[in-house]
gemmi code that builds the backbone of each chain (N, CA, C; Angstrom):
import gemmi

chains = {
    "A": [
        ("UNK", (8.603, -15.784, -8.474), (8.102, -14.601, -7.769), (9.219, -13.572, -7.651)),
        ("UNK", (8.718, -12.387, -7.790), (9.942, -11.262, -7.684), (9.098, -10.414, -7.475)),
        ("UNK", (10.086, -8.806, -6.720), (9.025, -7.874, -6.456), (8.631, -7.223, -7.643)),
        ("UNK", (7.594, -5.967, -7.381), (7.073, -5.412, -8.476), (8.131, -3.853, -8.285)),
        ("UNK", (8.254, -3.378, -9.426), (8.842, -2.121, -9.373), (8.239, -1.002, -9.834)),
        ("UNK", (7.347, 0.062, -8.830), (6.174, 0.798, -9.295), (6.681, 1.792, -10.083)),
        ("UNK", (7.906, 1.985, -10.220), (8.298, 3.031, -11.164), (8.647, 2.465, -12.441)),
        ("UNK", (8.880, 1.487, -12.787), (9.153, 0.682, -14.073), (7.524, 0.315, -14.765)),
        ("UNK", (6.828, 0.184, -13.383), (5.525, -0.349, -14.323), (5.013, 0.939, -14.689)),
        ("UNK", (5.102, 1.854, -13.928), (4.301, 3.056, -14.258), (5.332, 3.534, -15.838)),
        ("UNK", (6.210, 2.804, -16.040), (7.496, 3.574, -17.553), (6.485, 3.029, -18.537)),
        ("UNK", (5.601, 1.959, -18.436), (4.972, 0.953, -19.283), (3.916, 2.042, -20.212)),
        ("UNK", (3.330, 2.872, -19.390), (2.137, 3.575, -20.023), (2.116, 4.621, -19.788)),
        ("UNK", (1.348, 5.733, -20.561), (1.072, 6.704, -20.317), (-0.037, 7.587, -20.045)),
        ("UNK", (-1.290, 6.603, -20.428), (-2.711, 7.047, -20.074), (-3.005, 7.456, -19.080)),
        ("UNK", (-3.693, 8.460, -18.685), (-4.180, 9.271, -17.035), (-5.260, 8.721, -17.233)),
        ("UNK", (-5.423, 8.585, -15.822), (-6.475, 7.982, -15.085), (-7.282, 6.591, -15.636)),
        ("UNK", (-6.207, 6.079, -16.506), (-6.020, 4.223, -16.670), (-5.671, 3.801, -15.511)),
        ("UNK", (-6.025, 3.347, -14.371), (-4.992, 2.402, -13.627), (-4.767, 1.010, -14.171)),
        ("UNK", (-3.849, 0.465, -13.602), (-3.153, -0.688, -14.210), (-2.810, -1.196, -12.822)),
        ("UNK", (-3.368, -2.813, -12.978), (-3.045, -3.619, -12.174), (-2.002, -4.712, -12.191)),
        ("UNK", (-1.153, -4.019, -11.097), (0.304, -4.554, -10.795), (0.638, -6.083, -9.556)),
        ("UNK", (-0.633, -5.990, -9.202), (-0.414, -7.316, -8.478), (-1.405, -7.688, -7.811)),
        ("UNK", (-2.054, -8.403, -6.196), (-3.052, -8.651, -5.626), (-2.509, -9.120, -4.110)),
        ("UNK", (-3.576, -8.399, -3.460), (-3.651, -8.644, -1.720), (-4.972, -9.265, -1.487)),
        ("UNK", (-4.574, -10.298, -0.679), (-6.507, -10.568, 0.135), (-7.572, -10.035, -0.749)),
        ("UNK", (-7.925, -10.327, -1.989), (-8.987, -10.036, -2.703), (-8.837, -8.908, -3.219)),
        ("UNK", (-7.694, -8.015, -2.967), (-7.904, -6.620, -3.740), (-7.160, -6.486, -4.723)),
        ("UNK", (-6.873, -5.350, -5.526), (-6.214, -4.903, -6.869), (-5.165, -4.470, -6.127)),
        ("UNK", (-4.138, -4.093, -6.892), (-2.877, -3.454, -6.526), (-2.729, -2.873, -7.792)),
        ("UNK", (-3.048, -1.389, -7.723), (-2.803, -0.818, -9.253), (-1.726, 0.268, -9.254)),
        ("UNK", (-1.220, 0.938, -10.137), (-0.677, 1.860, -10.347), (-1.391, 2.779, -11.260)),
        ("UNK", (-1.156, 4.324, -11.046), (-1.736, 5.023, -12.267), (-1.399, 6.266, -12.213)),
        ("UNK", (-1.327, 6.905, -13.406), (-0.816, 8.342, -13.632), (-2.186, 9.392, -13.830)),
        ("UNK", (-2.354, 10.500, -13.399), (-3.245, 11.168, -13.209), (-3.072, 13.048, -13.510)),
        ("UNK", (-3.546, 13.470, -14.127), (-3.592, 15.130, -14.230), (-4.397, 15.399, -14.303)),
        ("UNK", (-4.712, 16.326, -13.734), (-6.991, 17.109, -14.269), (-7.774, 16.713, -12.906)),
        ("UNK", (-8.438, 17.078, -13.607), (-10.020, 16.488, -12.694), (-10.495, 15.226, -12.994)),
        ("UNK", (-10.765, 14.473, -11.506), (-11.641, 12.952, -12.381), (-12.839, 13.552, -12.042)),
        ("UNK", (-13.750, 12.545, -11.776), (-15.498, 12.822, -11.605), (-15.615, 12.556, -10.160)),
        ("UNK", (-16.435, 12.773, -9.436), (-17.171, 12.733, -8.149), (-17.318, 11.660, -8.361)),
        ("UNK", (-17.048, 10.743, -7.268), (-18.017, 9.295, -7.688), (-17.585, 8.585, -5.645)),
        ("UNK", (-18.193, 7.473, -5.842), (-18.144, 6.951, -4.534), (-18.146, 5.538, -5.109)),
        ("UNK", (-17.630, 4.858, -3.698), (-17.505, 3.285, -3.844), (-18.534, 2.608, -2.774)),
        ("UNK", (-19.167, 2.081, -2.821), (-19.762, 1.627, -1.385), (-19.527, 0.420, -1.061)),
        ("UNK", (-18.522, -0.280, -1.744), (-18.307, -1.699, -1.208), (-16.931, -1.818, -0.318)),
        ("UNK", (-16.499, -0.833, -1.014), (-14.604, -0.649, -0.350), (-14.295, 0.535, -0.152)),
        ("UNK", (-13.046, 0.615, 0.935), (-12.196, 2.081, 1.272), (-11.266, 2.039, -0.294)),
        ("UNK", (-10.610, 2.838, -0.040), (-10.242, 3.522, -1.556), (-8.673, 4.408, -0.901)),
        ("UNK", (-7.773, 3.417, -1.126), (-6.614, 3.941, -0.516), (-5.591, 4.383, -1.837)),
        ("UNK", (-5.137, 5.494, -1.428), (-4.453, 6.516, -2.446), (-2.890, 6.313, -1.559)),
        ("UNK", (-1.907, 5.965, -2.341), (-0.264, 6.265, -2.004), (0.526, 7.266, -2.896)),
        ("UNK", (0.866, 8.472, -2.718), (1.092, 9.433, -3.672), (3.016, 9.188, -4.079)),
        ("UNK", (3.277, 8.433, -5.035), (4.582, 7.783, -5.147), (5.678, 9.216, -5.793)),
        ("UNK", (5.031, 10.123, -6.753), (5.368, 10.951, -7.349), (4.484, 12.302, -7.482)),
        ("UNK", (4.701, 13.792, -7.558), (3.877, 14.734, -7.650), (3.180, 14.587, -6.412)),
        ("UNK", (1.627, 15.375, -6.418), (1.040, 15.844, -5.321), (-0.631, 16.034, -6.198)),
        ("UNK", (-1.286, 15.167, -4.758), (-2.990, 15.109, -5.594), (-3.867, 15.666, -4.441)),
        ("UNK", (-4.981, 16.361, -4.579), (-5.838, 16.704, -3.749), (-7.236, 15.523, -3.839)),
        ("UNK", (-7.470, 15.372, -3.170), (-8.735, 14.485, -2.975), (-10.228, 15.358, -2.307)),
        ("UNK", (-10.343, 16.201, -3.432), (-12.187, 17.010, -2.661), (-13.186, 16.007, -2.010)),
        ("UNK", (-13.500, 16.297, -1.273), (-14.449, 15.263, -0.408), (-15.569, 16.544, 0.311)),
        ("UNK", (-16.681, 16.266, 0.032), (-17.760, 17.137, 0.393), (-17.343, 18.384, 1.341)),
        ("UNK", (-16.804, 18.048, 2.229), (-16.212, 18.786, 3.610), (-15.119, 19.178, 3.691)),
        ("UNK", (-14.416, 19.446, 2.189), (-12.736, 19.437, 2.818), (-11.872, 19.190, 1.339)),
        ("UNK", (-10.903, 19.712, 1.451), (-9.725, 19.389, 0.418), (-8.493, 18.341, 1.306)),
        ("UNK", (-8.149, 17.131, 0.853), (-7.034, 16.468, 1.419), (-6.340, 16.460, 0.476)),
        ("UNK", (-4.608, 17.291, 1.094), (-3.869, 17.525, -0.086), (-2.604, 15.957, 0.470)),
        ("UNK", (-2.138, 15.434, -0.592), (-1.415, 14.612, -0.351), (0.072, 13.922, -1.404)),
        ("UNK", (0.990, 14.446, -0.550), (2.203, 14.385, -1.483), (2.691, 13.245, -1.505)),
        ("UNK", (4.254, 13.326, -2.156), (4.780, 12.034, -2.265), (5.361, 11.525, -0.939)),
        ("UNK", (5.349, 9.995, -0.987), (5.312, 9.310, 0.183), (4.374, 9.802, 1.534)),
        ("UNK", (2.875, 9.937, 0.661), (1.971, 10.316, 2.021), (0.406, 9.350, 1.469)),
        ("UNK", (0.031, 8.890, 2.622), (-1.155, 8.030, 1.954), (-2.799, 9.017, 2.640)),
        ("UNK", (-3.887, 8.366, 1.854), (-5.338, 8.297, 2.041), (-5.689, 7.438, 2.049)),
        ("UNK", (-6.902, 7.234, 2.746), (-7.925, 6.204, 2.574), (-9.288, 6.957, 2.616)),
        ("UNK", (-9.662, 6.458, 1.852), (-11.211, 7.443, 1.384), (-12.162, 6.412, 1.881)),
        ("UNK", (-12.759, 6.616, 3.442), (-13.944, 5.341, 3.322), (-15.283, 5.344, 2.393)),
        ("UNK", (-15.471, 3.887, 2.451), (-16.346, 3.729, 1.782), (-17.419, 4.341, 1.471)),
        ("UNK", (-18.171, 4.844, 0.613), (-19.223, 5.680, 0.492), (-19.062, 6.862, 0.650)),
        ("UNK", (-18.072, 7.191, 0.568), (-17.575, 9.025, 0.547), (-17.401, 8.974, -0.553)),
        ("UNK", (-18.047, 10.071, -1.044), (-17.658, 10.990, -2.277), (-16.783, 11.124, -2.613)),
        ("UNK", (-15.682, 11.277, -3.296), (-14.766, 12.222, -3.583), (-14.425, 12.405, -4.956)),
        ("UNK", (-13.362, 13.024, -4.800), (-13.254, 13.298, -6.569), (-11.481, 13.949, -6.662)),
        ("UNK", (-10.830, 12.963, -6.990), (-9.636, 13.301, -6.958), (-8.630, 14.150, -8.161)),
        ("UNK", (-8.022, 15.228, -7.538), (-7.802, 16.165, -8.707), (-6.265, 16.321, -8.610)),
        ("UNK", (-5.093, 16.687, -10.069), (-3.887, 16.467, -9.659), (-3.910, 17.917, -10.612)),
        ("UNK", (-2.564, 19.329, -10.043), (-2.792, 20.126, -10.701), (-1.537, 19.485, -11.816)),
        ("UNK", (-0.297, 19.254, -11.858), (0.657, 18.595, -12.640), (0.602, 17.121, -12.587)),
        ("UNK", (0.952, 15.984, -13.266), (0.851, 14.859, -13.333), (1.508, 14.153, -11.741)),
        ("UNK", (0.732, 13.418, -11.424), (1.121, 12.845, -10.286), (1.063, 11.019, -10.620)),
        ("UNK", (1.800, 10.211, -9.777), (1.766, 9.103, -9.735), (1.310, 8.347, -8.237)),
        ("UNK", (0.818, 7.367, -8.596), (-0.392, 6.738, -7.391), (-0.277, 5.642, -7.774)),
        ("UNK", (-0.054, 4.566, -6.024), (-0.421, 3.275, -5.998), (-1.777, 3.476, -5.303)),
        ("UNK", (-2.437, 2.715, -5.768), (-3.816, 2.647, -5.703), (-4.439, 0.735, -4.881)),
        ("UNK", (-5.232, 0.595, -4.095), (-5.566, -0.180, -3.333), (-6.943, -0.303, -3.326)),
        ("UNK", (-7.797, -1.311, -4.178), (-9.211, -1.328, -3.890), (-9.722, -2.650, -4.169)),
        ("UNK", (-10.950, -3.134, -3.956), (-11.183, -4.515, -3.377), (-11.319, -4.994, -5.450)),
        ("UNK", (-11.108, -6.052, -5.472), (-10.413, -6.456, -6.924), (-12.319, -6.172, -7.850)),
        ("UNK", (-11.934, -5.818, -8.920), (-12.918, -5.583, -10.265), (-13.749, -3.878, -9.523)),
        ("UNK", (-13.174, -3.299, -8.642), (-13.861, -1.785, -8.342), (-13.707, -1.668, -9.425)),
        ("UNK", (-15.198, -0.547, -10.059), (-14.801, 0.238, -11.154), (-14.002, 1.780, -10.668)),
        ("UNK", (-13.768, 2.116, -11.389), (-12.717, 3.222, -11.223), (-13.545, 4.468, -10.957)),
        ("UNK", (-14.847, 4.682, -11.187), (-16.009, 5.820, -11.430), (-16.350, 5.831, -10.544)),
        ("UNK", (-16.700, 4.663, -9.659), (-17.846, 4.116, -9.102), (-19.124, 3.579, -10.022)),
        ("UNK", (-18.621, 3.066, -11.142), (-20.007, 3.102, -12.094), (-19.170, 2.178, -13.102)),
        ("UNK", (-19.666, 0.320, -12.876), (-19.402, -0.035, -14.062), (-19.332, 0.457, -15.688)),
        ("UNK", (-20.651, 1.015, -15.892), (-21.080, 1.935, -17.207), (-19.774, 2.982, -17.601)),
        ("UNK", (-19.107, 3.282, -16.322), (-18.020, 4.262, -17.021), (-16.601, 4.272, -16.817)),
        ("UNK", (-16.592, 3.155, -16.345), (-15.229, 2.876, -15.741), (-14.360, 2.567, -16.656)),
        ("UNK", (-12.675, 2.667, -16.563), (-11.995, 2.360, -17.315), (-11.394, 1.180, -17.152)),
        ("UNK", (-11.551, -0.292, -17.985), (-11.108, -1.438, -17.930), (-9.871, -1.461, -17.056)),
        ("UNK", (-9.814, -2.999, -16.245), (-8.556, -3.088, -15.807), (-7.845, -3.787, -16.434)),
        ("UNK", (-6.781, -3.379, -16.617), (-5.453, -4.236, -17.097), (-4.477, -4.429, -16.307)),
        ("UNK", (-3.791, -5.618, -16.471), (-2.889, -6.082, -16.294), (-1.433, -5.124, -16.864)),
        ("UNK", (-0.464, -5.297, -16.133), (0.728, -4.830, -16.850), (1.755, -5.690, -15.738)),
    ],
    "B": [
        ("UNK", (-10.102, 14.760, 8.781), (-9.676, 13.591, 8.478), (-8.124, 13.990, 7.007)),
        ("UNK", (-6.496, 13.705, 7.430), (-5.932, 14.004, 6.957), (-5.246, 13.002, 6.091)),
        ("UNK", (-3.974, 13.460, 5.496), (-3.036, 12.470, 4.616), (-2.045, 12.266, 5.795)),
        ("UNK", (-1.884, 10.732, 5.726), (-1.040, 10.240, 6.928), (0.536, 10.341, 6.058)),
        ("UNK", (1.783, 11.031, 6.347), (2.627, 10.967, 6.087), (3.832, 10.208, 6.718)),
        ("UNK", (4.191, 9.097, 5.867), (4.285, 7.903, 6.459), (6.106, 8.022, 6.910)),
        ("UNK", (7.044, 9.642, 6.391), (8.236, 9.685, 7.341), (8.389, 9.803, 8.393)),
        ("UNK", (7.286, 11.008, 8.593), (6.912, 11.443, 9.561), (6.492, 10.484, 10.760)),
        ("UNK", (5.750, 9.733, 10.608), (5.242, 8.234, 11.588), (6.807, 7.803, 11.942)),
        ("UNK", (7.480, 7.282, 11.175), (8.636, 6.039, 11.385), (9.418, 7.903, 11.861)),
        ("UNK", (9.534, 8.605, 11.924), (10.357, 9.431, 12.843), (9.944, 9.653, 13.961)),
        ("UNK", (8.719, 9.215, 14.312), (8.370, 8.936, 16.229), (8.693, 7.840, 16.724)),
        ("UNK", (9.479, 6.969, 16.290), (10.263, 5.801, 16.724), (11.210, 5.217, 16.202)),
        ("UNK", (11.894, 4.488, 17.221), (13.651, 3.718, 16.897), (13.525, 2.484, 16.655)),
        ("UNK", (12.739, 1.477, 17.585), (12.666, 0.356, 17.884), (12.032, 0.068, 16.313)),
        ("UNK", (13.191, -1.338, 16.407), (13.001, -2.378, 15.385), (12.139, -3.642, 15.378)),
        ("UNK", (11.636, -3.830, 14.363), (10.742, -4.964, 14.281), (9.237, -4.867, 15.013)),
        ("UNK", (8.921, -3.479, 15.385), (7.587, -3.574, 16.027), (7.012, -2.403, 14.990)),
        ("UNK", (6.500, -2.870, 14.413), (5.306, -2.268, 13.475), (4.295, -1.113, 14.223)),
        ("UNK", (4.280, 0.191, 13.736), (2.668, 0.822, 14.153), (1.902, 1.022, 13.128)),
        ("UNK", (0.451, 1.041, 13.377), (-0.522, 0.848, 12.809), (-0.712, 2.423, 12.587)),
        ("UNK", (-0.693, 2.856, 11.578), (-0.994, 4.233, 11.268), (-2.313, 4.768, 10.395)),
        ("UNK", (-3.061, 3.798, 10.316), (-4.062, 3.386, 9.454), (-5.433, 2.126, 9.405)),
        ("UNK", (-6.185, 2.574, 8.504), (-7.145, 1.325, 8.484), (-7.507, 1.073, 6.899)),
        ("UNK", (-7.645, 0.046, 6.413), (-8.012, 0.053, 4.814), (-8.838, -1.387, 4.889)),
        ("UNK", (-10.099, -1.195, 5.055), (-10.883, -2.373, 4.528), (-10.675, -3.882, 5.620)),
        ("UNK", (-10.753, -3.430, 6.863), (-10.850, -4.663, 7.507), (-8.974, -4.802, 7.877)),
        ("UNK", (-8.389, -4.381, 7.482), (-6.583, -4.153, 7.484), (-5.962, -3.388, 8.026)),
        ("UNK", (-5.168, -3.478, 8.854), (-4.066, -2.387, 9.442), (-2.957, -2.141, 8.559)),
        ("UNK", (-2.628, -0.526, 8.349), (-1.764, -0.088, 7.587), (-0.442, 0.302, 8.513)),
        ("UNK", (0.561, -0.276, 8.167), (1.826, -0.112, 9.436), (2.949, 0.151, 8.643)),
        ("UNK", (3.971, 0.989, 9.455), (4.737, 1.288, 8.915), (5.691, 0.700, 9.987)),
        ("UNK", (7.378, 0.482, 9.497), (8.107, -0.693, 10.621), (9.246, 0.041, 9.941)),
        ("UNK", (10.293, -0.248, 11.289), (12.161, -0.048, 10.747), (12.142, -1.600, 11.210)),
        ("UNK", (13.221, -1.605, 10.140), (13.996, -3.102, 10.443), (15.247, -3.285, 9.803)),
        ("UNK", (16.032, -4.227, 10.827), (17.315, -4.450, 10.557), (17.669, -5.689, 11.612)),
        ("UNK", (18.338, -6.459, 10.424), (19.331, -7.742, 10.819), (17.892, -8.833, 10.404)),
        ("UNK", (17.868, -10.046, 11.340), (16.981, -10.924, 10.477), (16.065, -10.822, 11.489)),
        ("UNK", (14.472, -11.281, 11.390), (13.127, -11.226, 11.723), (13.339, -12.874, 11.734)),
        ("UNK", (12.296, -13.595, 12.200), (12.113, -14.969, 12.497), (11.599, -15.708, 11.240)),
        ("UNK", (11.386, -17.009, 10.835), (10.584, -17.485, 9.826), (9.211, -17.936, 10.463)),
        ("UNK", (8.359, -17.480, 9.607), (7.092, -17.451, 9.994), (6.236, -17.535, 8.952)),
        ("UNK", (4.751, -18.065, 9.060), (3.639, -17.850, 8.148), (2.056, -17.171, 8.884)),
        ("UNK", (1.485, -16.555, 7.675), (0.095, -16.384, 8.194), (-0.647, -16.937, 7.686)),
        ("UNK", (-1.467, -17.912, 8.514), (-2.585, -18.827, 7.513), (-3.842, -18.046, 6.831)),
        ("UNK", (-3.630, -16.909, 7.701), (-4.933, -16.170, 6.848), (-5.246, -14.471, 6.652)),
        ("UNK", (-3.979, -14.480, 6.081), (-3.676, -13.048, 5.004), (-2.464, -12.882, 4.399)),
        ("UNK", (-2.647, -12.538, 3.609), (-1.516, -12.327, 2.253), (-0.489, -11.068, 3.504)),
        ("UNK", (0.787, -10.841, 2.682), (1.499, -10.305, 3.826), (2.177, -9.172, 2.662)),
        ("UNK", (1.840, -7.937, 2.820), (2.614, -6.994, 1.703), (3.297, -6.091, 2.073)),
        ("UNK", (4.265, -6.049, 2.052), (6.067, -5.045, 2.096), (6.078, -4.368, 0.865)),
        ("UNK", (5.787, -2.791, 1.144), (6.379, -1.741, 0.398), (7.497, -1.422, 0.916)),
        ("UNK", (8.470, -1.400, 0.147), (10.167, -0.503, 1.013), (10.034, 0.796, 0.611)),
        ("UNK", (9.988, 2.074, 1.468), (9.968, 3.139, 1.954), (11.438, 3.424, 1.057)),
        ("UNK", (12.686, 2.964, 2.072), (13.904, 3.650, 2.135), (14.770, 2.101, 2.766)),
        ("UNK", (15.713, 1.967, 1.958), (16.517, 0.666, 1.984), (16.394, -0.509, 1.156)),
        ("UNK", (16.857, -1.429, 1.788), (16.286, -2.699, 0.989), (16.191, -3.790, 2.038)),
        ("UNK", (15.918, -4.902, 2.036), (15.131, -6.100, 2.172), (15.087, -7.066, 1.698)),
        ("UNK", (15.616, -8.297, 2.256), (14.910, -9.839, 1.342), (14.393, -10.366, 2.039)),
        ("UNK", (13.296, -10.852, 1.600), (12.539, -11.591, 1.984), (12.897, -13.183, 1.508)),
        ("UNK", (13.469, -13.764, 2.299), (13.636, -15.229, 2.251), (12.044, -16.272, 2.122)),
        ("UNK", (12.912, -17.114, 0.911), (11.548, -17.778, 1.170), (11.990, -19.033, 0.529)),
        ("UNK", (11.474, -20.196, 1.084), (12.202, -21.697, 1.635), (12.373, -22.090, -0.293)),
        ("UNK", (11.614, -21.490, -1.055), (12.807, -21.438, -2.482), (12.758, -20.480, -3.174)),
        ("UNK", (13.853, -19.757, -2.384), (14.658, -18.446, -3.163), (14.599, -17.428, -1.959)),
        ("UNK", (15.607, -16.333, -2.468), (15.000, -15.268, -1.905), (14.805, -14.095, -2.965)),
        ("UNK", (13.651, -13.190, -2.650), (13.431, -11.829, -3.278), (13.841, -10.718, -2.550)),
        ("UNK", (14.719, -9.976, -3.280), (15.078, -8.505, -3.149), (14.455, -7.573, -3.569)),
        ("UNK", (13.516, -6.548, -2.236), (12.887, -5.591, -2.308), (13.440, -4.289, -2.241)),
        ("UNK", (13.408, -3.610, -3.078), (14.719, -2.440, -2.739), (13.459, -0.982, -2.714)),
        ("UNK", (13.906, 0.403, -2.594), (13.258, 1.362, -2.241), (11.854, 1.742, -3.820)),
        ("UNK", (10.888, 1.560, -3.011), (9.601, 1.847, -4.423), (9.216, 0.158, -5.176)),
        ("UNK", (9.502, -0.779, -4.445), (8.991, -1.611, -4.945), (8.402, -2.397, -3.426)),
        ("UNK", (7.335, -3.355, -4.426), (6.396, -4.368, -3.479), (6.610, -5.165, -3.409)),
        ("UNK", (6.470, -6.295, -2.762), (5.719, -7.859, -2.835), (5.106, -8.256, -1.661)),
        ("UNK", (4.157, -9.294, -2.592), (3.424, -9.869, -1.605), (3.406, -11.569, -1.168)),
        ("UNK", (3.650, -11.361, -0.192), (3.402, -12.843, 0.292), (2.769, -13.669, 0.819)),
        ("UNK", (2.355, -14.182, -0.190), (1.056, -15.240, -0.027), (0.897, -15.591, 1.075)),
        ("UNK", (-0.688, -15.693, 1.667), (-1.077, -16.495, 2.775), (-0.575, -18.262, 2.820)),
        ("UNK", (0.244, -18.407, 4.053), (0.558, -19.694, 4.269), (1.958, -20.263, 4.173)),
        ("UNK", (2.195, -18.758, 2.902), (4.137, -18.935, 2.734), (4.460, -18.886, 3.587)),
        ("UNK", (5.596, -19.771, 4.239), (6.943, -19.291, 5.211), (7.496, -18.144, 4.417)),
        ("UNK", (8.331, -17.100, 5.401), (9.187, -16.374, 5.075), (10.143, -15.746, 6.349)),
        ("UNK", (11.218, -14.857, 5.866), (11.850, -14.739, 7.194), (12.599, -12.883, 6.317)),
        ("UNK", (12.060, -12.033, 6.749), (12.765, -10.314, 6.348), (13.795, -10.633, 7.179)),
        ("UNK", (14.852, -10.000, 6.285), (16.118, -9.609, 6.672), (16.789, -8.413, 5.934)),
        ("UNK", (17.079, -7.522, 6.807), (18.168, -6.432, 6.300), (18.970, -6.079, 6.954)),
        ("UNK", (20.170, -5.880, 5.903), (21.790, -5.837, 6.372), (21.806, -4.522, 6.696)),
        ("UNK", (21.246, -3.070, 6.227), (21.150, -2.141, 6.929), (19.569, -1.867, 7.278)),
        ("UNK", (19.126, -0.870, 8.004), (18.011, -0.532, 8.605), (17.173, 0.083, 6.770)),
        ("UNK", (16.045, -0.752, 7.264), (15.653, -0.588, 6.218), (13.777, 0.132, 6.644)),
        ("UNK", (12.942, 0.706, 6.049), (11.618, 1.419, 6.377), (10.782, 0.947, 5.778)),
        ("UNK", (9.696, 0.163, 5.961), (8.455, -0.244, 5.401), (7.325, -0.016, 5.434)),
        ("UNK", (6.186, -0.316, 4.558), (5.038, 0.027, 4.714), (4.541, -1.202, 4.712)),
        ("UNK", (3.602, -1.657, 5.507), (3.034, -3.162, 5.567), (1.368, -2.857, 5.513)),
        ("UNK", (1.166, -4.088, 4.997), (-0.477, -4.182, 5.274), (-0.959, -5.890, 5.340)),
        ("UNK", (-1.479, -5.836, 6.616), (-1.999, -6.728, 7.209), (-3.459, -7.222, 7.754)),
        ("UNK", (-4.182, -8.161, 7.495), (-5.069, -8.029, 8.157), (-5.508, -8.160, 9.237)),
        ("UNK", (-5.790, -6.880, 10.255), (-6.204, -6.569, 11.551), (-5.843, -7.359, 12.470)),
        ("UNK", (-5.107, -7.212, 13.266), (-4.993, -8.230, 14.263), (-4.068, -8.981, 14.230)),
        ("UNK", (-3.389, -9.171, 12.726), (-2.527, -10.754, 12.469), (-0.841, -10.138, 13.718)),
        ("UNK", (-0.597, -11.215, 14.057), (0.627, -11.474, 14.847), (1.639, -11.241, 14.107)),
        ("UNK", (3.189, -10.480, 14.060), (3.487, -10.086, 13.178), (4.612, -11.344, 13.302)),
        ("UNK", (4.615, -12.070, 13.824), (5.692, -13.159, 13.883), (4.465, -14.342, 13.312)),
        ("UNK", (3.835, -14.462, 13.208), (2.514, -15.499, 12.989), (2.323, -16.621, 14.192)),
        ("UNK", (2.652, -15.575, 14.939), (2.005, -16.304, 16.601), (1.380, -15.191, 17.523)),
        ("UNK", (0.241, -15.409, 18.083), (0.649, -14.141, 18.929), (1.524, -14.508, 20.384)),
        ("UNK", (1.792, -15.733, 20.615), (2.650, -15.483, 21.769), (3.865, -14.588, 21.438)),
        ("UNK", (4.476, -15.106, 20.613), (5.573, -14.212, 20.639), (5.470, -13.051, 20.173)),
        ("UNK", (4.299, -12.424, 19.624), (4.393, -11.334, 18.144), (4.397, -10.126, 19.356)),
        ("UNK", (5.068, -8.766, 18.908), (5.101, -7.348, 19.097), (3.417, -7.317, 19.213)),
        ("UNK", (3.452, -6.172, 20.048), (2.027, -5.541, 20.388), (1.606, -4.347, 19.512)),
        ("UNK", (0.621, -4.708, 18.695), (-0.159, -3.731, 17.988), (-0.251, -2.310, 18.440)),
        ("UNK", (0.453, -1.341, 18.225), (0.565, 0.042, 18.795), (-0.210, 1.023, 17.550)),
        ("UNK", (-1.335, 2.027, 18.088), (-1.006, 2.706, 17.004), (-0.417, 4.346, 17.004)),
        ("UNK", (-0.273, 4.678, 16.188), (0.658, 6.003, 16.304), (0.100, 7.135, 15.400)),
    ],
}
model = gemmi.Model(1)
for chain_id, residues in chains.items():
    chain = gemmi.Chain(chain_id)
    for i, (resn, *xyz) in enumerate(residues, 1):
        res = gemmi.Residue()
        res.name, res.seqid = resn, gemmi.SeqId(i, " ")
        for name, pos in zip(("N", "CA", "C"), xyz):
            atom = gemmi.Atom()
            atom.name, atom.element = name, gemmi.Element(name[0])
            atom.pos, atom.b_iso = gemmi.Position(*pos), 0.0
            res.add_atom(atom)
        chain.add_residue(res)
    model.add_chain(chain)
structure = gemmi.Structure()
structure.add_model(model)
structure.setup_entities()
């Protein structure tokens, strides 16, 4: 056992809005992932959806509101909220959600998880 | 509903080894803690125990070996492990626990759940 180093795993890849799963808590994923653009609106309804902004700066639109959130600042998006998370320059994110979430909210469009 | 900025939290307090809860994620308290010198050996029978280091470093002793957590990296420690944090200087964490757990894995002795 050794710790994980989120900046070494994040050196591993370069795909936006791949997350990559770096380890596991109490049933959940522990991912990392790099992000620029717009993702899609989507919701989770089984789990909160916690965002750690490690590098850069991401906004999270949520019906009611823009949550802007920099480095070393967290979210938690509860469950069944909308949102749709947008980065204007590349940002980096540890990511926290209950293990096999799809990433969309939508098996059909989600992007596989991997290991790294 | 905002981005919790997690310097900002650990700059409304001094005291060591008492965790505040600055958060909620899925049944879990999200805490942020200063610590320095050694913490007790302890286990939780029922939740995994995860240390992000903020700012410093950290080992986490564990009855074979110890792991060195230094600033931007994780680990997690399994439900049931003994372990015992120790840092030689003051070190800043992000923890996540599930709700309630005793942060010594008793509650007689454990710090009181504050949140901030």
């Amino acid at each position: 056992m050794k710790a994980i180093d989120l900046a070494a795993k994040l050196a591993t890849f370069t795909e936006l809005w791949q997350p990559r799963v770096v380890g596991a808590f109490n049933g959940h994923d522990i991912l990392v992932a790099k992000v620029q653009g717009e993702f899609v609106w989507h919701r989770h309804e089984e789990t909160d959806d916690l965002f750690l902004v490690l590098a850069g700066r991401i906004t999270i639109r949520l019906r009611d509101g823009d949550i802007s959130v920099g480095p070393g600042e967290l979210f938690v998006v509860p469950r069944g909220v909308e949102h749709c998370p947008v980065a204007v320059e590349e940002a980096h994110l540890l990511l926290l959600e209950r293990r096999g979430t799809p990433n969309t909210g939508d098996p059909a469009t989600a992007a596989p998880r991997r290991e790294i």
